[in-house]
N, C-alpha and C positions, 0 to 999 in steps of 0.2 A: 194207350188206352183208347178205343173207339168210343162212339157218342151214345152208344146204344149199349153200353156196360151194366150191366144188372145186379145188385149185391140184395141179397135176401138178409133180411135179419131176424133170428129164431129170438124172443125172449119170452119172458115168464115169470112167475116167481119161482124160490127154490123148489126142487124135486117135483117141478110140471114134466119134466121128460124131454128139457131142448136135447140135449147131448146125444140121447138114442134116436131121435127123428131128425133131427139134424146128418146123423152118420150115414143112414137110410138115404136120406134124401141126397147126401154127396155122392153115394153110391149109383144113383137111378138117372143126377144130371151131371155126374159128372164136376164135381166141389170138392172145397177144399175149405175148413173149416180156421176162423178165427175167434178164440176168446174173448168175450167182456164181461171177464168177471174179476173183481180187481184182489182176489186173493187165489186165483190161480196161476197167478203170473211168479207166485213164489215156492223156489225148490222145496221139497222136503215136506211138502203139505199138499199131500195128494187122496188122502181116504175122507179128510174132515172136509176139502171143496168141491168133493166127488167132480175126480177129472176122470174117473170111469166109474160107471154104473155097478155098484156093488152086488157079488151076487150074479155075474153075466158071463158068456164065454167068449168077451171081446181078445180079439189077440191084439197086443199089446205091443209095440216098438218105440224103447226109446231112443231119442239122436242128441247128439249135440243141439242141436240148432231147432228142435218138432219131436213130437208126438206122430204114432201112426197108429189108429185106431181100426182095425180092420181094414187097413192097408188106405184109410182117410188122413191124410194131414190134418193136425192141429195146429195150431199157428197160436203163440203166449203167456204156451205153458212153462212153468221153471227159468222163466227171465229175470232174476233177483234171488238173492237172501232173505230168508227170513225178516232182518233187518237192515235190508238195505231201502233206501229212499225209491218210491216207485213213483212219478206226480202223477196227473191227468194228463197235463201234456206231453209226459214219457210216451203213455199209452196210446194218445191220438200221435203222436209220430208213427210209433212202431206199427200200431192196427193200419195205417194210412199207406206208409212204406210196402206194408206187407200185402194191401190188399192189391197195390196197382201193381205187384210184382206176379201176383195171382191173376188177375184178369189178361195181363199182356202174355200169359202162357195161355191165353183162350177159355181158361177155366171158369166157374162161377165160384165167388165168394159167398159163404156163409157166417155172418158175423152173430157167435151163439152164446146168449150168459143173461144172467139178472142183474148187471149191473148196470142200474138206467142211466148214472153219469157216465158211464164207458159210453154207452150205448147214442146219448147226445151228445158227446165230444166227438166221434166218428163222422157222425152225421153232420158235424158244424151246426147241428140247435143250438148247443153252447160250446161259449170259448172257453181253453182252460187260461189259469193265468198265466202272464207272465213271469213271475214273482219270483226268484231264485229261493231255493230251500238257507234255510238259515240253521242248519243243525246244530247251535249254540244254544240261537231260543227252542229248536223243539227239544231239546234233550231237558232244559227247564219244565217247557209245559209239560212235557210226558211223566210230571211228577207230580202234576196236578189231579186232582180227582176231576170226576167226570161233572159235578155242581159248579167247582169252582172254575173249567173251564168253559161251560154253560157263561156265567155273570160275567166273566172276563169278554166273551166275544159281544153280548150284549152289550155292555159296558160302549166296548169301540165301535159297534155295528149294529143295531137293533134291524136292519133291512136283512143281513148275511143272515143273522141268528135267526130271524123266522124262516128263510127258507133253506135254510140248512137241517140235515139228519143230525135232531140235537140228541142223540143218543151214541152218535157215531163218534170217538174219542180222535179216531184218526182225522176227521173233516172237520170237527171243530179246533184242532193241533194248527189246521194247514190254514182253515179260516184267519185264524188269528196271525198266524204267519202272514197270510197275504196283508192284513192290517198293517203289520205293523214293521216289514222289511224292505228295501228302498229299490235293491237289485234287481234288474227284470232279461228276459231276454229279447234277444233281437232278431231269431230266425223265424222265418214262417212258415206252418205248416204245410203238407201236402195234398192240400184239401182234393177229395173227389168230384172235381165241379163239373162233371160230364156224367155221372153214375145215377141211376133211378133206382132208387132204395125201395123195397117190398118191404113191409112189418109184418111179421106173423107171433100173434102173441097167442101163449097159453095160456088156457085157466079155466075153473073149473068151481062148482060150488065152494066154499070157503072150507067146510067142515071136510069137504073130500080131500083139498089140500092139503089139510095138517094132518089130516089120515094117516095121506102121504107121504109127510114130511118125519110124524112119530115111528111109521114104519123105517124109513131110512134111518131115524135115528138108531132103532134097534140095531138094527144090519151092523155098520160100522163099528158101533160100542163092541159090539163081537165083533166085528171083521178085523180090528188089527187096528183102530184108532188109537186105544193105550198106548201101544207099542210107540206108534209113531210120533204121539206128546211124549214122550217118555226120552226116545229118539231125539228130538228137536230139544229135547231140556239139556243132554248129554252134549249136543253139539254146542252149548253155547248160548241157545237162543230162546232161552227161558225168561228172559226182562224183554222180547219183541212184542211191541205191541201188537204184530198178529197174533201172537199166541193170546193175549189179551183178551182178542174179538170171541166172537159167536162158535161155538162148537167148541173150541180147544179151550177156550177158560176156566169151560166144566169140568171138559176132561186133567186140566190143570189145577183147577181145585180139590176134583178128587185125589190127585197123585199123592199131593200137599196136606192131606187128610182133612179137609177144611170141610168136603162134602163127602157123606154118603154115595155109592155109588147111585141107588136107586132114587138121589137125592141129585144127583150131578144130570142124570139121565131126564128127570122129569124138566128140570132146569134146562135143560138144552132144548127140548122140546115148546119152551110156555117161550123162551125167544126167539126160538126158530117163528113158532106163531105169531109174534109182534114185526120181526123183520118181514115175512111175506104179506103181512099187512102195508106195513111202510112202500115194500116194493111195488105194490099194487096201486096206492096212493100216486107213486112216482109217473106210473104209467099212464097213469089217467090223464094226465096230463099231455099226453102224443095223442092228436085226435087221428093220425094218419096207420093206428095200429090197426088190424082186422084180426078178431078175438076170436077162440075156435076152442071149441069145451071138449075138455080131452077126457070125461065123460062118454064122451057117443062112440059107438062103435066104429061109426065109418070118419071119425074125423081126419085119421091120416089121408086117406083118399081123397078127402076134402080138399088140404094141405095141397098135394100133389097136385091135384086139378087146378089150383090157383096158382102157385108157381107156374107148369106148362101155359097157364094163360099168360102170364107176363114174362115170360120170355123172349 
């Protein structure tokens, strides 16, 4: 990897539009795109993480090993089970692995997604831990309600609990994990300490956002989302706590007849609106991001013009 390595990272909140400018843009410099989104990394759940733009005439290849999205490598998609263990520091190996395997082919790296822990674990803002997964205790905690593992990580952690997503069931699982497991690892990552990282963040009035994001909801509820909770219940992976999270819980409530559909639908949308708040929270915190309102006409141009400059 040369000294003058350049890895762009597209992030945003949900349905800002990283994935389709991102493809663009691999297409015009010549990239090759990586995931940080920490529920795309799993099979079988591809309309609810929108790994393609619903509604597009993207051609499509799938591989063992990638995605080809208009003939753009993806790099992170369908790397696990539904309920197989995925850590952070899984993800910072693999994105790290993958990125310097991408650069020493001459290429540019595109590190694309809303998830701002992916997004500083990449980066080395933050470390993941070390802390071996203890799937004894989490198969306990994952029987916990979302209050009672709330007081529990408080309880052992009052610093974690505050700056942890206390609504995230899966981060306060691991939280408490890290508390309270003794095993650690010993290898060290493959940090990029020669690469010059570019931020290019979306965003967009608030209200145009969730516009955005109730419109997507639409699409998918029709585009084949049922199916594929439906799918994933069949296979097995009906008690994974993805299916738990954001999008498919509605659609899993509804199957389960617990919600209306018009009732699961609105529901999906009023979290979608609290998580792209939270993800926005997140970000505020990178003062090294340059924000670009994807309101304006000419903003991809914008994009493009400031890439070419730091190349």
């Amino acid at each position: 990897m040369s000294k003058d390595s350049k890895i762009f990272i597209i992030l945003g909140p949900t349905s800002s539009g990283k994935t389709s400018i991102a493809l663009d843009l691999c297409k015009i410099f010549d990239g090759e795109i990586i995931s940080a989104d920490s529920r795309q990394v799993c099979k079988f759940m591809d309309i609810g993480t929108g790994k393609v733009p619903i509604k597009s005439d993207i051609n499509l290849k799938k591989f063992k090993d990638r995605w080809e999205l208009n003939d753009v490598k993806v790099w992170g998609y369908d790397l696990v089970s539904p309920d197989d263990f995925f850590s952070g520091y899984d993800f910072a190996d693999y994105s790290l692995k993958k990125a310097k395997e991408i650069l020493e082919k001459g290429k540019i790296v595109f590190l694309v997604g809303g998830t701002g822990f992916y997004v500083d674990l990449f980066t080395g803002k933050m470390k993941p831990s070390k802390v071996l997964p203890d799937l004894n205790l989490r198969d306990s905690l994952e029987k916990l309600s979302l209050s009672d593992l709330q007081n529990k990580l408080k309880a052992l952690n009052e610093k974690a609990f505050q700056n942890i997503d206390q609504k995230n069931k899966v981060r306060l699982i691991r939280a408490i994990e890290k508390e309270l497991s003794i095993d650690v690892r010993n290898e060290q990552l493959p940090y990029l300490d020669d690469a010059k990282f570019t931020y290019i963040g979306l965003t967009g009035d608030r209200d145009y956002l969730y516009k955005r994001v109730d419109n997507w909801v639409d699409e998918i509820w029709d585009g084949g989302l049922i199916d594929e909770v439906k799918s994933l219940v069949e296979m097995g992976y009906g008690d994974s706590s993805k299916i738990k999270g954001i999008v498919y819980k509605e659609v899993f409530d509804y199957i389960e007849g617990n919600l209306k559909k018009s009732e699961a639908i609105q529901k999906t949308k009023f979290n979608l609106h609290s998580y792209i708040r939270r993800q926005q929270t997140w970000f505020k915190k990178n003062n090294l991001i340059e924000w670009f309102d994807i309101t304006k006409d000419d903003f991809k141009e914008i994009i493009y013009n400031r890439i070419k400059e730091n190349l």
